[in-house]
C-alpha positions as CSV (number, residue, x, y, z in Angstrom):
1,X,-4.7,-18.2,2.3
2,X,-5.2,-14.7,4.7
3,X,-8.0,-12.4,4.7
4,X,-8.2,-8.8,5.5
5,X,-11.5,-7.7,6.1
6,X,-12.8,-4.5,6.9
7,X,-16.3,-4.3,8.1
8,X,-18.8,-1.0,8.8
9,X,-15.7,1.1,9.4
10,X,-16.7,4.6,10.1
11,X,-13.8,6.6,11.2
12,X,-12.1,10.2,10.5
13,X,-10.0,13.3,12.5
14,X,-11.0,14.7,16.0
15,X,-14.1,16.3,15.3
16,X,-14.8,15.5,11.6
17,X,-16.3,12.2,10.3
18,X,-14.4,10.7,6.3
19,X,-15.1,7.4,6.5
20,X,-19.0,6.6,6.4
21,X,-18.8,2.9,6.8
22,X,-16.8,0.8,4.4
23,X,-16.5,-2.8,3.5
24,X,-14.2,-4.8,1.9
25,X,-12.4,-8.0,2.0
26,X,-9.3,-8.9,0.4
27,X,-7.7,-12.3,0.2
28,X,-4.3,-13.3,-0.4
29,X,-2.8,-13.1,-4.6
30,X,-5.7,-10.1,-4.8
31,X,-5.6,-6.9,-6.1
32,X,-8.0,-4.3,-5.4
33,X,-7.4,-1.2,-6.8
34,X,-9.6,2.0,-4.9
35,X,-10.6,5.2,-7.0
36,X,-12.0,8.4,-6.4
37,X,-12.1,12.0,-6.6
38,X,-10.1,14.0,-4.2
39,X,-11.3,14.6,-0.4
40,X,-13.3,10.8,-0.7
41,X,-12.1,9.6,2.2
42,X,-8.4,7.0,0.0
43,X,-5.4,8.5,2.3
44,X,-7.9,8.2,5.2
45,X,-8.7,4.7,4.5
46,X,-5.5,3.7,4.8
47,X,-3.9,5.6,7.5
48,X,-6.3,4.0,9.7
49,X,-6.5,0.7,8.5
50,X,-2.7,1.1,9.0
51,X,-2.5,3.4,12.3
52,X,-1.7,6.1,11.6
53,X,-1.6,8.6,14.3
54,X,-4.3,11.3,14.7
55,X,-7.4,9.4,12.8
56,X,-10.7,8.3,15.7
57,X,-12.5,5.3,14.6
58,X,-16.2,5.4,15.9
59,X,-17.4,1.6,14.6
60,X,-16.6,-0.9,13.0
61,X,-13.6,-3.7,12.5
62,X,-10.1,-4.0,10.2
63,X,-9.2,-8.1,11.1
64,X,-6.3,-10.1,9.6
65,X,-6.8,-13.6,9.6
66,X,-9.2,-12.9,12.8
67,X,-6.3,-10.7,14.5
68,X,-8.1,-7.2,15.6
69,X,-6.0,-4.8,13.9
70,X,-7.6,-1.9,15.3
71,X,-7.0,-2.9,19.1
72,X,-2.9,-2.9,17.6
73,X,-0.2,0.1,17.2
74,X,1.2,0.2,14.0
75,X,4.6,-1.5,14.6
76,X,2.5,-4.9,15.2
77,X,-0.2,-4.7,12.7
78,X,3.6,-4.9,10.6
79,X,4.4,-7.7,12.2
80,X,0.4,-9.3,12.0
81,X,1.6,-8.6,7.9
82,X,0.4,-5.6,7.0
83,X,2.9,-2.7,4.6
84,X,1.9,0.4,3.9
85,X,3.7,2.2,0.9
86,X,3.4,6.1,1.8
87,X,2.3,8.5,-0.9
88,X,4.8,10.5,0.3
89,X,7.8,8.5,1.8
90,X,9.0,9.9,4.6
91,X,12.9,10.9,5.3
92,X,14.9,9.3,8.1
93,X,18.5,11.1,8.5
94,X,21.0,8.7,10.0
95,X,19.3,5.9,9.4
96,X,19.9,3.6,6.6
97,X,17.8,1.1,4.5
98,X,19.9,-2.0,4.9
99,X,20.1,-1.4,8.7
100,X,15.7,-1.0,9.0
101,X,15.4,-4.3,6.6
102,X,17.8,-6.1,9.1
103,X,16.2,-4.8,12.1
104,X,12.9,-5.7,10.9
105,X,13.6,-8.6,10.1
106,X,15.7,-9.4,13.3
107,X,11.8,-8.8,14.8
108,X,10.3,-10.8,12.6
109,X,12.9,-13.8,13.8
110,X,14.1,-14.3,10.2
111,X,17.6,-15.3,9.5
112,X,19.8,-12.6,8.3
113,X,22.6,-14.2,7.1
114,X,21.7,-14.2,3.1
115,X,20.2,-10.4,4.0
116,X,22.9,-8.6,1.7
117,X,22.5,-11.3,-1.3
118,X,18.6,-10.4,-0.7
119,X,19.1,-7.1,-0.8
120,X,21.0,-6.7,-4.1
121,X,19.3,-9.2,-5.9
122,X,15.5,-7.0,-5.1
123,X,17.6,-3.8,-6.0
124,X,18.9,-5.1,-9.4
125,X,15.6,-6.2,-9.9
126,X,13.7,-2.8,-9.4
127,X,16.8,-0.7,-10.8
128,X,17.2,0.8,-8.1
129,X,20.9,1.9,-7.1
130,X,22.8,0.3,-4.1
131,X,24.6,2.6,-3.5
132,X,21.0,4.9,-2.1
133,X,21.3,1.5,0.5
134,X,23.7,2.6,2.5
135,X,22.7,6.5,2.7
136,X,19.9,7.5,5.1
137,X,16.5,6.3,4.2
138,X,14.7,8.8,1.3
139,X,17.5,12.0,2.3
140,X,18.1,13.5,-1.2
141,X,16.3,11.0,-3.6
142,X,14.3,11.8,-6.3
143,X,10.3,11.0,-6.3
144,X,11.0,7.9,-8.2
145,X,13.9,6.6,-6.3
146,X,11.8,6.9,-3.3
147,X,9.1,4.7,-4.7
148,X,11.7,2.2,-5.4
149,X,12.9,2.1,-2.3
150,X,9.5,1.8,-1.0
151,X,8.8,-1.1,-3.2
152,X,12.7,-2.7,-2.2
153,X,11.3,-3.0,1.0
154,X,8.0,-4.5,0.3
155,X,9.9,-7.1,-1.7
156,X,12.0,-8.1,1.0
157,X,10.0,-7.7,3.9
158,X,6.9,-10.3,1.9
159,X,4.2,-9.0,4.5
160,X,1.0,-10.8,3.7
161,X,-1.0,-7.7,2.0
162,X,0.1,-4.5,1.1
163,X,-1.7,-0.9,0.9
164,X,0.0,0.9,-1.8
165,X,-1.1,5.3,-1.4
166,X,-0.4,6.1,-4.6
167,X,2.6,4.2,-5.7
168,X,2.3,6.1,-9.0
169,X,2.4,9.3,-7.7
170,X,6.4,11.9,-8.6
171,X,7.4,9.1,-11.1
172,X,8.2,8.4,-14.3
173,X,7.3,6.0,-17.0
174,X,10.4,3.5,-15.8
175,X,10.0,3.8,-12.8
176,X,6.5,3.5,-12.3
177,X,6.9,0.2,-14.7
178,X,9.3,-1.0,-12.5
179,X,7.5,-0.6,-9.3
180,X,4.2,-1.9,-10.4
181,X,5.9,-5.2,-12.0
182,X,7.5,-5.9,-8.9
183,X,4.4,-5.7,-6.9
184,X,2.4,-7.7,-9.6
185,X,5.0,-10.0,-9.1
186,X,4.9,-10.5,-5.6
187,X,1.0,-11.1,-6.1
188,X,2.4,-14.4,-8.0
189,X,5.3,-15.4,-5.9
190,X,4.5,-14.7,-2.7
191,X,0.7,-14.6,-2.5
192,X,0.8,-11.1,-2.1
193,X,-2.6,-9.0,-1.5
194,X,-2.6,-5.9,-2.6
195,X,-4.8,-2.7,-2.0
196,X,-3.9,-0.1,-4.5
197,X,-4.9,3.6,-4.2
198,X,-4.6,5.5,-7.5
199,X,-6.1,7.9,-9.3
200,X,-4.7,6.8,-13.0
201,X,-5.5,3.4,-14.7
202,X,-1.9,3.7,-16.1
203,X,-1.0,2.3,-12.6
204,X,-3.4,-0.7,-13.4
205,X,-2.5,-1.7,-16.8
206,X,0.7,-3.1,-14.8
207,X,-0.6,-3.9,-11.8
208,X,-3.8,-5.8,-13.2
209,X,-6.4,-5.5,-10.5
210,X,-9.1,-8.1,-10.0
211,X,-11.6,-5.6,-8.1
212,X,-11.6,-1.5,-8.9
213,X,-14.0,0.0,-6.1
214,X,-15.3,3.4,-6.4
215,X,-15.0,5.5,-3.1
216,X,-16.6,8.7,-2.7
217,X,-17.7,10.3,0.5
218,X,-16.7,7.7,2.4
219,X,-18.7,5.2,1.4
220,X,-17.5,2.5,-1.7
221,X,-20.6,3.8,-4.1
222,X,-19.4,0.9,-7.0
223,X,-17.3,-2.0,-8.0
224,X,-16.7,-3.8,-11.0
225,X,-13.4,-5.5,-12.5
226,X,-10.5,-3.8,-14.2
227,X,-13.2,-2.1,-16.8
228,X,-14.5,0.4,-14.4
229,X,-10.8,2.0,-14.3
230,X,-10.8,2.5,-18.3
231,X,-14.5,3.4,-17.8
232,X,-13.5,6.7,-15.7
233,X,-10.7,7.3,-17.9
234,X,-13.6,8.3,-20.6
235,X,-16.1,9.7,-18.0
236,X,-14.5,10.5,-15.3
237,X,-16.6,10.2,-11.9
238,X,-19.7,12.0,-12.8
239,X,-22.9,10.0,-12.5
240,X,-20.8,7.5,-10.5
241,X,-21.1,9.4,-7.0
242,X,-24.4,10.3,-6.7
Protein backbone atom coordinates (compact mmCIF):
# COMPACT_ATOMS: atom_id res chain seq x y z
CA UNK A 1 0.00 0.00 0.00
CA UNK A 2 1.45 3.82 -0.95
CA UNK A 3 0.05 7.14 0.03
CA UNK A 4 0.25 10.46 -1.59
CA UNK A 5 -0.67 13.08 0.54
CA UNK A 6 -0.80 16.54 0.01
CA UNK A 7 -1.19 18.75 2.99
CA UNK A 8 -1.92 22.85 3.38
CA UNK A 9 -0.50 23.33 -0.19
CA UNK A 10 -0.70 26.91 -1.09
CA UNK A 11 1.13 27.58 -4.21
CA UNK A 12 0.61 29.46 -7.71
CA UNK A 13 2.87 31.69 -10.65
CA UNK A 14 5.49 34.39 -9.71
CA UNK A 15 3.43 37.01 -8.34
CA UNK A 16 -0.10 35.44 -8.26
CA UNK A 17 -1.39 33.03 -5.59
CA UNK A 18 -4.15 29.61 -7.30
CA UNK A 19 -3.75 27.26 -4.86
CA UNK A 20 -5.27 28.38 -1.34
CA UNK A 21 -4.28 25.39 0.67
CA UNK A 22 -5.36 21.95 -0.35
CA UNK A 23 -5.64 18.61 1.19
CA UNK A 24 -5.93 15.35 0.00
CA UNK A 25 -4.71 11.92 0.37
CA UNK A 26 -4.87 9.21 -1.95
CA UNK A 27 -3.91 5.61 -1.37
CA UNK A 28 -3.03 3.00 -3.70
CA UNK A 29 -6.32 1.07 -6.05
CA UNK A 30 -8.06 4.85 -5.47
CA UNK A 31 -9.66 7.03 -7.66
CA UNK A 32 -10.25 10.50 -6.98
CA UNK A 33 -11.76 12.30 -9.56
CA UNK A 34 -11.31 16.54 -9.12
CA UNK A 35 -14.02 19.06 -10.58
CA UNK A 36 -14.50 22.50 -11.06
CA UNK A 37 -15.18 25.46 -13.03
CA UNK A 38 -12.53 26.91 -15.11
CA UNK A 39 -9.58 29.22 -13.60
CA UNK A 40 -10.08 26.90 -9.99
CA UNK A 41 -6.82 26.33 -9.50
CA UNK A 42 -7.07 21.74 -11.60
CA UNK A 43 -3.98 22.26 -14.19
CA UNK A 44 -2.28 24.10 -11.35
CA UNK A 45 -2.77 21.43 -8.95
CA UNK A 46 -1.14 19.23 -10.84
CA UNK A 47 1.73 20.90 -12.45
CA UNK A 48 3.03 21.46 -9.11
CA UNK A 49 2.34 18.39 -7.41
CA UNK A 50 4.15 17.09 -10.56
CA UNK A 51 6.96 19.95 -11.12
CA UNK A 52 6.25 21.60 -13.47
CA UNK A 53 8.41 24.49 -14.21
CA UNK A 54 7.31 28.05 -13.47
CA UNK A 55 4.74 27.33 -10.47
CA UNK A 56 6.21 28.92 -6.51
CA UNK A 57 4.95 26.93 -3.71
CA UNK A 58 4.70 29.20 -0.53
CA UNK A 59 3.52 26.18 2.19
CA UNK A 60 2.68 23.28 2.61
CA UNK A 61 3.79 19.39 1.67
CA UNK A 62 3.11 16.74 -1.60
CA UNK A 63 4.90 13.24 0.21
CA UNK A 64 4.84 9.80 -1.35
CA UNK A 65 5.16 7.08 0.94
CA UNK A 66 7.01 9.84 3.32
CA UNK A 67 9.43 10.86 0.23
CA UNK A 68 9.24 14.93 -0.02
CA UNK A 69 8.17 15.42 -3.44
CA UNK A 70 8.47 19.00 -3.42
CA UNK A 71 12.32 19.13 -2.41
CA UNK A 72 12.54 16.68 -6.06
CA UNK A 73 12.75 17.78 -9.94
CA UNK A 74 10.37 16.12 -11.86
CA UNK A 75 12.45 13.32 -13.51
CA UNK A 76 12.64 11.77 -9.82
CA UNK A 77 9.37 12.31 -8.43
CA UNK A 78 8.88 9.78 -11.83
CA UNK A 79 11.07 7.57 -10.55
CA UNK A 80 9.50 8.08 -6.53
CA UNK A 81 6.21 6.76 -8.90
CA UNK A 82 4.44 9.46 -9.89
CA UNK A 83 2.86 9.92 -14.03
CA UNK A 84 1.41 12.70 -15.13
CA UNK A 85 -0.88 12.40 -18.34
CA UNK A 86 -0.73 16.01 -20.00
CA UNK A 87 -3.90 17.63 -21.13
CA UNK A 88 -2.18 18.49 -23.95
CA UNK A 89 0.60 15.91 -24.81
CA UNK A 90 3.50 17.43 -25.87
CA UNK A 91 5.47 16.66 -29.31
CA UNK A 92 9.04 15.32 -29.30
CA UNK A 93 10.52 15.20 -33.06
CA UNK A 94 13.15 12.49 -33.32
CA UNK A 95 12.31 10.80 -30.55
CA UNK A 96 10.35 7.78 -30.54
CA UNK A 97 7.94 6.04 -27.97
CA UNK A 98 9.63 2.59 -27.85
CA UNK A 99 12.97 4.26 -27.37
CA UNK A 100 11.57 6.72 -24.06
CA UNK A 101 9.71 3.39 -22.56
CA UNK A 102 13.18 1.56 -22.79
CA UNK A 103 15.11 4.35 -21.49
CA UNK A 104 12.87 4.79 -18.66
CA UNK A 105 12.81 1.82 -17.85
CA UNK A 106 16.66 1.20 -18.28
CA UNK A 107 16.43 4.03 -15.17
CA UNK A 108 14.11 2.32 -13.41
CA UNK A 109 16.57 -0.94 -13.48
CA UNK A 110 13.84 -3.06 -15.07
CA UNK A 111 14.66 -5.78 -17.47
CA UNK A 112 14.06 -4.94 -21.02
CA UNK A 113 14.28 -7.95 -22.68
CA UNK A 114 10.30 -8.79 -22.96
CA UNK A 115 10.00 -4.75 -23.64
CA UNK A 116 8.72 -5.29 -27.34
CA UNK A 117 6.23 -8.25 -26.28
CA UNK A 118 5.15 -5.45 -23.58
CA UNK A 119 4.75 -3.06 -25.82
CA UNK A 120 2.49 -4.69 -28.40
CA UNK A 121 0.50 -6.51 -26.08
CA UNK A 122 -0.53 -2.70 -24.10
CA UNK A 123 -0.97 -1.26 -27.76
CA UNK A 124 -3.47 -4.06 -28.96
CA UNK A 125 -5.06 -3.60 -25.81
CA UNK A 126 -5.72 0.29 -26.10
CA UNK A 127 -6.15 0.06 -30.10
CA UNK A 128 -3.68 2.04 -30.54
CA UNK A 129 -1.50 1.46 -33.85
CA UNK A 130 2.16 0.27 -33.70
CA UNK A 131 3.10 1.47 -36.25
CA UNK A 132 2.71 5.45 -34.30
CA UNK A 133 5.56 3.43 -32.00
CA UNK A 134 8.19 3.84 -34.05
CA UNK A 135 7.46 7.56 -35.37
CA UNK A 136 8.44 10.48 -33.07
CA UNK A 137 6.49 10.81 -29.84
CA UNK A 138 2.76 12.75 -30.63
CA UNK A 139 4.35 14.41 -34.27
CA UNK A 140 1.15 14.21 -36.57
CA UNK A 141 -1.33 12.20 -34.31
CA UNK A 142 -4.72 12.98 -33.82
CA UNK A 143 -6.14 14.21 -30.22
CA UNK A 144 -7.17 10.69 -29.52
CA UNK A 145 -4.12 8.92 -30.65
CA UNK A 146 -2.20 11.07 -28.39
CA UNK A 147 -4.25 10.05 -25.41
CA UNK A 148 -3.59 6.57 -26.26
CA UNK A 149 -0.22 6.96 -26.38
CA UNK A 150 -0.30 8.68 -23.14
CA UNK A 151 -2.22 5.94 -21.59
CA UNK A 152 0.38 3.09 -23.48
CA UNK A 153 2.80 4.57 -21.45
CA UNK A 154 1.10 4.65 -18.19
CA UNK A 155 0.35 0.97 -18.70
CA UNK A 156 3.76 0.08 -19.18
CA UNK A 157 5.63 2.27 -17.06
CA UNK A 158 3.01 0.94 -13.70
CA UNK A 159 4.15 4.13 -11.62
CA UNK A 160 2.42 3.84 -8.26
CA UNK A 161 -0.32 6.79 -8.85
CA UNK A 162 -1.24 8.63 -11.68
CA UNK A 163 -2.56 12.37 -12.25
CA UNK A 164 -4.58 12.14 -15.33
CA UNK A 165 -5.28 16.44 -16.74
CA UNK A 166 -8.01 15.74 -18.62
CA UNK A 167 -7.66 12.40 -20.25
CA UNK A 168 -11.06 13.08 -21.84
CA UNK A 169 -10.24 16.06 -23.38
CA UNK A 170 -9.88 16.06 -28.18
CA UNK A 171 -11.33 12.46 -28.09
CA UNK A 172 -13.89 10.50 -29.12
CA UNK A 173 -16.36 8.04 -27.76
CA UNK A 174 -13.69 4.93 -28.56
CA UNK A 175 -11.23 6.30 -27.65
CA UNK A 176 -12.06 7.89 -24.54
CA UNK A 177 -13.62 4.20 -23.73
CA UNK A 178 -10.54 2.72 -24.37
CA UNK A 179 -8.35 5.05 -22.36
CA UNK A 180 -10.47 5.10 -19.22
CA UNK A 181 -10.80 1.12 -19.18
CA UNK A 182 -7.30 0.80 -19.31
CA UNK A 183 -6.69 3.02 -16.48
CA UNK A 184 -9.59 1.50 -14.43
CA UNK A 185 -7.86 -1.53 -15.10
CA UNK A 186 -4.61 -0.65 -13.86
CA UNK A 187 -6.48 0.44 -10.61
CA UNK A 188 -7.26 -3.53 -10.29
CA UNK A 189 -4.04 -4.99 -11.54
CA UNK A 190 -1.54 -3.09 -10.50
CA UNK A 191 -2.85 -1.12 -7.55
CA UNK A 192 -2.92 1.88 -9.38
CA UNK A 193 -3.94 5.38 -7.75
CA UNK A 194 -5.41 7.56 -9.75
CA UNK A 195 -6.19 11.44 -9.56
CA UNK A 196 -8.44 12.34 -12.33
CA UNK A 197 -9.04 15.95 -13.56
CA UNK A 198 -12.28 16.31 -15.67
CA UNK A 199 -14.78 18.39 -16.30
CA UNK A 200 -17.48 15.61 -17.68
CA UNK A 201 -18.86 12.63 -15.63
CA UNK A 202 -18.82 10.80 -18.97
CA UNK A 203 -15.09 10.29 -18.02
CA UNK A 204 -16.31 8.70 -14.65
CA UNK A 205 -18.85 6.41 -15.71
CA UNK A 206 -15.68 4.40 -16.94
CA UNK A 207 -13.28 5.31 -14.74
CA UNK A 208 -15.53 4.81 -11.45
CA UNK A 209 -14.16 7.09 -8.93
CA UNK A 210 -14.35 6.43 -5.19
CA UNK A 211 -13.96 10.24 -4.15
CA UNK A 212 -15.19 13.33 -6.60
CA UNK A 213 -13.83 16.57 -4.83
CA UNK A 214 -15.04 19.93 -5.75
CA UNK A 215 -12.17 22.61 -6.32
CA UNK A 216 -12.89 26.13 -6.67
CA UNK A 217 -10.64 29.01 -5.86
CA UNK A 218 -8.13 26.98 -4.74
CA UNK A 219 -9.44 25.48 -2.05
CA UNK A 220 -11.47 21.71 -2.29
CA UNK A 221 -15.07 23.47 -1.13
CA UNK A 222 -16.81 19.63 -1.25
CA UNK A 223 -16.58 15.94 -1.53
CA UNK A 224 -18.76 13.21 -1.82
CA UNK A 225 -18.67 9.74 -3.85
CA UNK A 226 -19.33 9.22 -7.47
CA UNK A 227 -22.96 11.10 -6.97
CA UNK A 228 -21.64 14.49 -6.66
CA UNK A 229 -20.34 14.14 -10.47
CA UNK A 230 -24.06 13.27 -11.82
CA UNK A 231 -25.10 15.86 -9.25
CA UNK A 232 -23.32 18.77 -11.26
CA UNK A 233 -24.31 17.33 -14.42
CA UNK A 234 -28.08 18.60 -13.35
CA UNK A 235 -26.83 21.77 -11.45
CA UNK A 236 -23.89 22.50 -12.50
CA UNK A 237 -21.49 24.39 -9.82
CA UNK A 238 -23.78 27.03 -8.55
CA UNK A 239 -24.42 26.99 -4.91
CA UNK A 240 -21.46 24.61 -4.62
CA UNK A 241 -18.64 27.37 -4.52
CA UNK A 242 -19.82 29.72 -2.38
Amino acid sequence: MSTLIIENLVAGIPGKQILNGINLTLNSGEVHAIMGPNGAGKSTLSGVVMGKPGYVVHSGSVTLDGVDLLALPAWQRAQAGLHLILQYPTEVPGVHLDDVIREAYVSRGRDTSTLDAEIVAEAARIHFDMALVERSMNVDLSGGEKKRNETLQLALLKPKFAILDELDSGLDIDALRDCARRVEAATQEDNLGVLVITHYARLLEELRPDVVHILAAGKIVKSGGPELADELETTGYAGLTQ
